[in-house]
C-alpha positions in Angstrom: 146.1 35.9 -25.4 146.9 32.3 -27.6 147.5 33.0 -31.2 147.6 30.9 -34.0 150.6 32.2 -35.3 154.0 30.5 -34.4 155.8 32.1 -32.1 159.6 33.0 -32.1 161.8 34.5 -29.7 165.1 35.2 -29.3 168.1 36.1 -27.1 171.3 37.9 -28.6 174.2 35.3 -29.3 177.0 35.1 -27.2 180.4 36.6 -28.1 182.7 33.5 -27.2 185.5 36.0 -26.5 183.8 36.2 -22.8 182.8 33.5 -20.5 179.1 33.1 -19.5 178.4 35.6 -17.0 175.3 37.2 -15.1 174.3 39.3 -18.5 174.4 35.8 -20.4 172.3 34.5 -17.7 169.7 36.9 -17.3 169.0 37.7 -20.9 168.7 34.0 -21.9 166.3 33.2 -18.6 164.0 35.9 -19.5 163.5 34.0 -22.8 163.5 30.9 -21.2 160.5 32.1 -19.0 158.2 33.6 -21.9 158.9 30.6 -23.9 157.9 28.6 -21.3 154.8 30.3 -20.9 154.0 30.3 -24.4 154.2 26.3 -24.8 152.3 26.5 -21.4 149.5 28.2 -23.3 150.1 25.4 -26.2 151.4 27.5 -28.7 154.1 26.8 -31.4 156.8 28.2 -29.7 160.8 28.3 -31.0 163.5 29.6 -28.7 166.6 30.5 -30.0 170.3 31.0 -28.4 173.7 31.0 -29.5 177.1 32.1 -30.1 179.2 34.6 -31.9 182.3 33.6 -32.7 184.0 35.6 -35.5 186.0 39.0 -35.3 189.3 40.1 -34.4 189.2 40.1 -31.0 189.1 36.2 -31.5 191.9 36.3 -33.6 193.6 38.0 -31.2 193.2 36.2 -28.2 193.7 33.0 -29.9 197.3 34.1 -31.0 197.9 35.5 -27.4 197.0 31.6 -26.3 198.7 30.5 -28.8 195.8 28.1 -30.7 193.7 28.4 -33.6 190.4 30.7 -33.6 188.3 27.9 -34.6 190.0 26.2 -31.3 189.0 29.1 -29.1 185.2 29.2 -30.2 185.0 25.6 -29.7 186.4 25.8 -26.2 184.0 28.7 -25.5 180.9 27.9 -27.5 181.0 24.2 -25.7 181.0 26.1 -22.3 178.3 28.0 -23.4 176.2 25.1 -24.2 177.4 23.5 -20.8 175.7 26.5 -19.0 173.0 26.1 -20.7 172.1 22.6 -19.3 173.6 23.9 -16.1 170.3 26.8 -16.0 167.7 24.1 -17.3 167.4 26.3 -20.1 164.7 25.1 -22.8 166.1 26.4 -26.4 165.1 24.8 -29.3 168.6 25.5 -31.2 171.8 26.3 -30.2 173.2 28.1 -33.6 177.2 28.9 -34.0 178.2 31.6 -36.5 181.4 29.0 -37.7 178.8 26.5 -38.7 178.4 26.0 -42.7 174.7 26.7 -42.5 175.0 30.0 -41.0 178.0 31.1 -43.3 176.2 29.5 -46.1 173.3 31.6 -45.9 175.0 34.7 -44.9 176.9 34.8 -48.0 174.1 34.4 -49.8 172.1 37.0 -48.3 175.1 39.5 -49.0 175.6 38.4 -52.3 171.7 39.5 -52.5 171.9 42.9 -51.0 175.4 43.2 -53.5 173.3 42.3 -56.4 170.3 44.6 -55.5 172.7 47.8 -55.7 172.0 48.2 -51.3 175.9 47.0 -51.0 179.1 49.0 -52.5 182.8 49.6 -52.0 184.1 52.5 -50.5 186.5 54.1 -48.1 186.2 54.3 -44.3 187.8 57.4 -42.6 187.0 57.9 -39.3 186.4 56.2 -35.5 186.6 52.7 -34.8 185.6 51.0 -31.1 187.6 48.2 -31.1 185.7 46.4 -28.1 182.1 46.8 -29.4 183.8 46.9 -32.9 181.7 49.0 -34.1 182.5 52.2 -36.1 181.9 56.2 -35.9 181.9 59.5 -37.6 183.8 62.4 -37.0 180.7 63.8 -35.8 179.9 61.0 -33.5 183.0 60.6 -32.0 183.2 64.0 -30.8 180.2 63.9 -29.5 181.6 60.4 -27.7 184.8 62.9 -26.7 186.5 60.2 -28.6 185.9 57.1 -26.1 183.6 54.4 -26.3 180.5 54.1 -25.3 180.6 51.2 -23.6 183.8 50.3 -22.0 185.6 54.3 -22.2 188.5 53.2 -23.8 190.0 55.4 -26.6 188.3 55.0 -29.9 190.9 54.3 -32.8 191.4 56.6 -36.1 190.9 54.0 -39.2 191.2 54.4 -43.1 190.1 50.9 -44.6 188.4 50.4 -47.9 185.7 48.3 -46.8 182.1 47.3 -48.7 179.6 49.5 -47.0 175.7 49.2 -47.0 173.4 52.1 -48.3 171.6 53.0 -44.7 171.0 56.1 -45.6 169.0 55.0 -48.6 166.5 53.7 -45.5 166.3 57.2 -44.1 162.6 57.7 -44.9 161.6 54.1 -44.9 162.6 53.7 -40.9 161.5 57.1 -40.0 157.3 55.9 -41.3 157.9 52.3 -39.8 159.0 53.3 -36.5 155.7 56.4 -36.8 153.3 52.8 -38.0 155.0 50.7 -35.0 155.4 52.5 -31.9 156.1 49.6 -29.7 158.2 48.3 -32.0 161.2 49.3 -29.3 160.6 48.2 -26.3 160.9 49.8 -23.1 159.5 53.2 -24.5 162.8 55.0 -23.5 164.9 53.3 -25.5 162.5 53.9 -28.6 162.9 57.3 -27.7 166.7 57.3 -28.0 166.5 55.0 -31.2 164.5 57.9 -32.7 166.6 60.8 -31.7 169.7 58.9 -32.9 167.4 58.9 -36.4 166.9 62.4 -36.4 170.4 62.6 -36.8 170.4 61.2 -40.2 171.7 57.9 -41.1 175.3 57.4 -42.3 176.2 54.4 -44.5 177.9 51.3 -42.8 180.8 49.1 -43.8 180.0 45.7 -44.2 183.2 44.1 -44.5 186.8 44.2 -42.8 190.5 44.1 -44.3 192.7 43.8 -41.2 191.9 40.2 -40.2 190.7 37.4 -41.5 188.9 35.6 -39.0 185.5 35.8 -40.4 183.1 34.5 -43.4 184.4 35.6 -46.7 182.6 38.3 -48.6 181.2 36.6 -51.8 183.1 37.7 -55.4 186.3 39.5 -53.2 187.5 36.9 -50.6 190.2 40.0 -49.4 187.3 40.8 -47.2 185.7 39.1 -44.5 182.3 40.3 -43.7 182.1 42.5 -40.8 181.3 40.4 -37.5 177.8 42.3 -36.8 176.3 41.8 -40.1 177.4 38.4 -39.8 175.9 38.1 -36.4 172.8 39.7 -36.7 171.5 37.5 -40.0 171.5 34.3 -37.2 168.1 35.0 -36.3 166.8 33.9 -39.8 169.8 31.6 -40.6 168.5 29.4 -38.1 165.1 29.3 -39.2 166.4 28.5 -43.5 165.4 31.6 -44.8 168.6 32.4 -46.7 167.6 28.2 -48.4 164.2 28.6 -49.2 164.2 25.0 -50.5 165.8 23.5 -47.7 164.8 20.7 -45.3 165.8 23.3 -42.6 163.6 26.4 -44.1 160.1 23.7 -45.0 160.5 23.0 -40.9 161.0 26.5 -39.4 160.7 29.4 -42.1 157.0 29.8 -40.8 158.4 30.9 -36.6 159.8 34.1 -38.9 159.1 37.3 -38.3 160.4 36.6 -34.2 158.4 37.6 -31.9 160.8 39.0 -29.5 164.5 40.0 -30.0 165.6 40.3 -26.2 169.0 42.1 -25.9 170.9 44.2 -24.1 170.7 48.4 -24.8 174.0 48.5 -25.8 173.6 47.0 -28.4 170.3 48.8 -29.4 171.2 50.6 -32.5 172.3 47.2 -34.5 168.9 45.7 -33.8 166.5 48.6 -33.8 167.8 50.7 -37.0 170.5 48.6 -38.8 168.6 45.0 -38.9 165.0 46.8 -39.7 167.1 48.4 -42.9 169.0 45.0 -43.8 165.3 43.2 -44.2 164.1 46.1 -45.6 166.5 45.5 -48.6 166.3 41.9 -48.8 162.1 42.4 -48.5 161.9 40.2 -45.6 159.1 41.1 -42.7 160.7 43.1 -39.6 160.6 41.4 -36.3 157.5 42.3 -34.0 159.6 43.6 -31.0 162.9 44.4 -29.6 163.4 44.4 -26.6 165.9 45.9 -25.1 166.6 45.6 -21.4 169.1 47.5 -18.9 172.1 46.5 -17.0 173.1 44.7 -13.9 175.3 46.4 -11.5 176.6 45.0 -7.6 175.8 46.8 -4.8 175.3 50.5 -6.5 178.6 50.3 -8.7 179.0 49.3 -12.4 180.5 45.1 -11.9 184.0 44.7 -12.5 186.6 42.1 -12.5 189.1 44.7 -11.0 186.9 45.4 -8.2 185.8 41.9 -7.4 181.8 42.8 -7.8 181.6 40.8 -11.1 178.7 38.1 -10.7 180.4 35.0 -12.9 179.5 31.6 -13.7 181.3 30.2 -10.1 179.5 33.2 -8.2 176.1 32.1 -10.3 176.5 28.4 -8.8 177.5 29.7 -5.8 173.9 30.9 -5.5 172.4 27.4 -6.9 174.0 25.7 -4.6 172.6 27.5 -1.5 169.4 28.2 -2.4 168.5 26.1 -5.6 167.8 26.8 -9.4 164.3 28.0 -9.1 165.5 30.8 -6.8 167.8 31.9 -9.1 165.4 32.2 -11.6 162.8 34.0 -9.4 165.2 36.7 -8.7 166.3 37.0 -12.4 163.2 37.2 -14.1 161.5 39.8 -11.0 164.4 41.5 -10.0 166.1 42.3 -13.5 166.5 44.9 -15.8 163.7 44.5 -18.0 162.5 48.1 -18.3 164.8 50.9 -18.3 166.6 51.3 -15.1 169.8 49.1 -14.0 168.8 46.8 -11.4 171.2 46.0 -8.1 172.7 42.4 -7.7 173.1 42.4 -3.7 173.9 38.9 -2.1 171.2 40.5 1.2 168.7 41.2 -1.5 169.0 38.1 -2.8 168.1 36.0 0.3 165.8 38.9 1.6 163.7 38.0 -1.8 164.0 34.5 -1.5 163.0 34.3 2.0 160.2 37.0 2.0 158.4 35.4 -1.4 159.6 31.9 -2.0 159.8 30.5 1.6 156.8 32.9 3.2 154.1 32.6 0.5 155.2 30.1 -2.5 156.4 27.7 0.3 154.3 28.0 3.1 151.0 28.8 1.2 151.0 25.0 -0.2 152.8 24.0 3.3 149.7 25.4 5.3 147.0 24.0 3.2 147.9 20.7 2.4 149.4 19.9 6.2 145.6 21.1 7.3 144.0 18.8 4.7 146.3 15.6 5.7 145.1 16.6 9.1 141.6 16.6 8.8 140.4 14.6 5.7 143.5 12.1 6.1 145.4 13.5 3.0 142.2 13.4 0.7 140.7 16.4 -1.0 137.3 17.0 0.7 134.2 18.0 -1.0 133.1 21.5 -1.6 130.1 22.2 -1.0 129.8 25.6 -2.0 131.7 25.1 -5.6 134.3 27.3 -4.9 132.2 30.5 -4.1 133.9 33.7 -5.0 137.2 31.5 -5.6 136.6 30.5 -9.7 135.7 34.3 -10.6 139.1 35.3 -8.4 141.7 32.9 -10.1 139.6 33.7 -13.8 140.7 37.1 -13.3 144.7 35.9 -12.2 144.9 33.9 -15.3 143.8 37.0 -17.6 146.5 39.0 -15.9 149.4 36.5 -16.6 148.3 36.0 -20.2 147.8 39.6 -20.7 150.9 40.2 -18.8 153.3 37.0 -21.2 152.0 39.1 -23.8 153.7 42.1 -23.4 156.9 40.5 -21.8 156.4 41.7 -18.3 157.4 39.1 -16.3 156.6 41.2 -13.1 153.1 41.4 -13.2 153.0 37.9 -14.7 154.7 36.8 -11.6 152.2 38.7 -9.9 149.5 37.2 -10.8 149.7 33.8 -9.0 151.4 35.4 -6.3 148.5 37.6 -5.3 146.2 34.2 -5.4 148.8 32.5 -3.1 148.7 36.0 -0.6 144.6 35.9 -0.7 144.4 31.9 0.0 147.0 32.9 3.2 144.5 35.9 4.2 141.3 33.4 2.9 143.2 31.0 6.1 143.4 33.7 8.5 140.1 35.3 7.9 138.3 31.8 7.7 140.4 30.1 10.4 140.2 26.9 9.5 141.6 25.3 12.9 139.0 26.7 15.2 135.7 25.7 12.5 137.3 22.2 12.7 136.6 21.9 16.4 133.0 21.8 15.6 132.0 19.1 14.2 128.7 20.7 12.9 130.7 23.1 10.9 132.8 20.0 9.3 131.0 20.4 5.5 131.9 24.4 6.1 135.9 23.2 6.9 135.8 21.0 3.6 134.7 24.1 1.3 137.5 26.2 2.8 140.4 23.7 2.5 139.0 22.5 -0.9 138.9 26.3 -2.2 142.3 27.2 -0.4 143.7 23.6 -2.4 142.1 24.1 -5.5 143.0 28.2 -5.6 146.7 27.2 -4.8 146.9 24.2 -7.6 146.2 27.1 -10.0 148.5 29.6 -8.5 151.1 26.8 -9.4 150.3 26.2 -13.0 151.0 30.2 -13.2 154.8 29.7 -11.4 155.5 27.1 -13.6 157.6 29.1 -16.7 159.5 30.9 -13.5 159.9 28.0 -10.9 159.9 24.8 -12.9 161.1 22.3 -10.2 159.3 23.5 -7.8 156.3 23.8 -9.2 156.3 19.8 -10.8 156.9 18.8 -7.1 153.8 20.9 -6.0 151.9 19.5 -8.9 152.8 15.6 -8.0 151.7 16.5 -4.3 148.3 18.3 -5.4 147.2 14.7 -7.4 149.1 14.9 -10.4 147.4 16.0 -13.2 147.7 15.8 -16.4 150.7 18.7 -17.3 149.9 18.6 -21.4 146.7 20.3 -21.4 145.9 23.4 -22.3 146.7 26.9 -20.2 142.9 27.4 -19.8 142.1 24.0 -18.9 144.2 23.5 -16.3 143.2 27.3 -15.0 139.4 26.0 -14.7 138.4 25.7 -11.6 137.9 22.0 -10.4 141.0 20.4 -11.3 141.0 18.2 -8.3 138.4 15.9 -7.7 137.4 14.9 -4.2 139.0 12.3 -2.6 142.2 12.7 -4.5 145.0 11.8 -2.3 147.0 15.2 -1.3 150.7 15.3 0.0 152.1 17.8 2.4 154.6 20.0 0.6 158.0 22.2 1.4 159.1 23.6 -1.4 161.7 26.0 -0.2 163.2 25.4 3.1 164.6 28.6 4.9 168.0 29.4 4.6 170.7 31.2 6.9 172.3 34.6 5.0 175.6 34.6 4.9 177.7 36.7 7.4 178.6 40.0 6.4 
């Protein structure tokens, strides 16, 4: 329910070694719908997205193109911003890891945990992932049978004397915060993984890299470069000051910290749920509420690939807007997706079978039905109800408490829910009431005005529930419903009797059916 605290969320920033894709997509809408939904309930809301732009597999690819890293990220972080405004995408800030403020801050923040004793220098022997670029144990690795996780490729035997960070001085301190915050992992599977992994016992991690130099300099030693997922993980309070307490930039935003929600992928669970607890820990700044940590997309049953031409990318993704429209696509992302802990199926039939069966049959034709009735009989005006909306005000009340309750705990399923039940008992309300036969009485024309008013009114409030979900759609279905005044508060515009009678009401299409496309 509202809260007077600020509220904060986050998606993982983007490694510009990739083009946007379906993952970028998905995990960026997802926040783009709770933070919608939070300003919708008129709280103090920051969204944050970004890129990632230092490592050696930058390096690299730049020298394979034959242009400067710095040229690279700007290539990709500017295409990553263009997406953005492609989705409609409501961040507050866009933060790049090759900005001064961020590499400002993060050297100050290590230069903290070097001073505190949490940071040392040492010697790496063992197993290095190249593509996650992240490193493991002999143990680990055997247990890996020496391939990554992630992509299977090989795993690489490295010796490099690196700065490491005492993790395993955290051992204890983890193991009682994750026993005093059991939701802190979100879904409950993967806090079960997090907390056999900690079982384990926790190794210390390097912090630092020798082989390339494509990344911010470690303070005091400048033959390091600190290691691209410490660098990347400090964005969420770099953005927000918090490494410049006396900044302009910390007086505006230091108060949206701890985030609400950190909304990532699972692979890249342990970073977030075990080594970014511990890095706070050390500097004695407050963990984040929640992770979040949702599941893959795959096409059609198999894992997507490039190689097998299943790989949903940003051409496929506009494919899709251009045929059925944004709203659609962001319908199916934030119902359809991997929020909890199974993979979910991109299939093109699935797609459209969605669309069709809950966009077209009930958020389209529920409004359709209603307001073509009401421009029928009352000449486009809403009609007085007689019987102040009967059952109707106690049924929405109860929709409303399930979306909020629902925001709450990021399930955008049941939040979805919510209105869309209202819509499905308006359409059963119609055919249990049937509104065309009362109207061929006309002693029963006051009893026809309390059903089309109801079925209006019930429908107006369905909308203001779609809005963090189907944005477009739902400020065309607000214009043709009278208006209204879109800056008031959640609860307000969920009381019932929003439209006054007589208002002038427009007959709406919101989403016209579309053909599939031939197998």
């Amino acid at each position: 329910m509202p809260s007077a605290m600020p509220a904060y969320i986050t998606t993982p920033i983007y490694y510009v070694n990739d083009r946007p894709h379906i993952g970028h997509a998905y995990t960026t809408t997802v926040c783009d719908v709770w933070a919608r939904a939070m300003r919708l309930r008129g709280e103090d809301v920051f969204f944050l997205t970004g890129t990632d732009e230092h490592g050696v597999k930058v390096e690299k690819s730049a020298a394979a193109k034959g242009v400067t890293p710095q040229a690279l990220a700007d290539e990709n972080a500017a295409e990553f911003r263009r997406v953005l405004q492609v989705f409609g995408l409501s961040n507050d800030d866009f933060i790049r890891t090759t900005e001064p403020r961020h590499e400002r801050q993060v050297q100050a923040f290590v230069k903290r945990l070097l001073d505190s004793g949490s940071v040392y220098l040492g010697t790496f022997e063992g197993w290095y992932d190249e593509g996650q670029e992240e490193y493991y144990t002999e143990t680990k690795a055997k247990e890996l049978d020496y391939k990554s996780p992630i992509s299977g490729r090989p795993l690489a035997r490295a010796t490099e004397q690196n700065y490491y960070f005492r993790l395993s001085a955290f051992q204890e301190r983890l193991e009682r915060f994750f026993a005093e915050n059991p939701g802190f992992v979100q879904p409950s599977a993967r806090q079960n993984e997090v907390l056999g992994r900690l079982r384990d016992g926790l190794q210390d991690v390097p912090i630092t890299r020798t082989n390339f130099t494509w990344g911010i300099p470690f303070p005091g030693d400048e033959r390091h470069v600190i290691y691209v997922w410490i660098d990347a993980l400090f964005n969420y309070v770099t953005a927000l000051g918090l490494g410049e307490p006396g900044s302009e930039l910390a007086k505006e935003r230091a108060k949206y910290w701890p985030a609400q929600y950190h909304v990532i992928g699972k692979e890249i669970l342990w970073f977030h749920a075990v080594i970014w607890p511990a890095l706070l820990m050390a500097l004695e700044l407050p963990r984040p509420r929640r992770i979040h940590a949702h599941s893959f997309w795959i096409a059609d049953g198999q894992k997507m690939s490039k190689s097998m031409g299943n790989f949903v990318d940003l051409p496929t993704i506009e494919g899709y807007f251009a045929k059925y429209g944004l709203d659609a696509w962001r319908w199916y992302m934030a119902t359809q997706g991997p929020l909890q802990a199974s993979d979910a199926d991109f299939r093109a039939q699935h797609f459209h079978d969605t669309y069709t069966s809950e966009l077209v049959n009930v958020v389209g034709n529920c409004p359709s039905r209603v307001t073509a009735m009401i421009g029928k009989y009352f000449e486009g005006r809403m009609p007085e109800d007689a019987q102040r909306g009967g059952e109707w005000p106690a049924r929405c009340a109860q929709a409303a408490d399930a979306w909020q309750r629902a925001i709450d705990e990021l399930d955008l399923v049941a939040a979805a829910n919510a209105p869309m039940a209202l819509l499905r008992d308006v359409d059963a309300f119609i055919n249990r009431t049937e509104p065309f036969k009362v109207a061929k009485d006309p002693a029963r024309a006051g009893e026809l005005a309390s059903i089309l008013a109801q079925c209006a009114e019930a429908v107006r409030i369905a909308g203001v529930m779609l809005e963090p979900f189907l944005p477009e759609k739902t400020a065309q279905l607000r214009a043709a419903l009278g208006g209204g005044d879109a800056a008031m508060p959640f609860a307000k515009r969920t009381a019932w009797g929003g439209i006054a009678a007589g208002t002038a009401l427009e007959k709406c299409a919101l989403f016209p059916r579309v053909e599939a496309a031939k197998a």
